[in-house]
C-alpha positions, 0 to 999 in steps of 0.5 A: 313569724318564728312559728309560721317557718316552724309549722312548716308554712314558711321556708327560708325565703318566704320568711324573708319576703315576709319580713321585707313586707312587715318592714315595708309597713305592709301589716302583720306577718299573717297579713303579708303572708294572706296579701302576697299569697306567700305559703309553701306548697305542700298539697301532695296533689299539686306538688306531685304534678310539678314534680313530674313535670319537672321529671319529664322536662329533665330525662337525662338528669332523671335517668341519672337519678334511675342509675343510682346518682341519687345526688343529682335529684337536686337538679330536679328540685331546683326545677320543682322551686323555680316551677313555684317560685320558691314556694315548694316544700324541697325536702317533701319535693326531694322524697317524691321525686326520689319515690318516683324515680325508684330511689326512696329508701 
């Protein structure tokens, strides 16, 4: 399991619920993760549409991030992970919405 969270498959907390399954009896970490379907979301296509649309669900915190408040993009990942129940890649999430909103470095 230690190398599907170092590859970047996994995030804290879908290693977790990887864990929970392999102690539930439910397999081998690649089984639980195959079975529950439990893999990061990084597909730069599917994670760029769940960022806008976390950016046009939230204007004000948006606007926030546009005027400099570069901290308040938090909001806006908090609302890309719930979009995929945990499954997003935050730090990948953070750079696009912080490129979108003309905050990248």
């Amino acid at each position: 399991m230690a190398e599907l969270v170092a590859s970047g498959a996994l995030n804290d907390k879908l290693a977790r619920k990887v864990l929970e399954g392999v102690l539930a009896g439910e397999g081998g970490p690649d089984e639980v993760v195959a079975a529950q379907g439990l893999v990061v979301v990084s597909d730069e296509g599917e994670l760029a549409a769940v960022v806008d649309a976390a950016i046009a669900a939230n204007p004000e915190i948006a606007e926030k991030v546009r005027a400099g408040k570069v901290a308040a993009a938090g909001a806006l990942v908090g609302a890309v992970m719930k979009a995929t129940r945990g499954q997003a890649d935050a730090a990948r999430a953070r750079e696009l919405i912080l490129t979108r909103l003309g905050q990248a470095d």
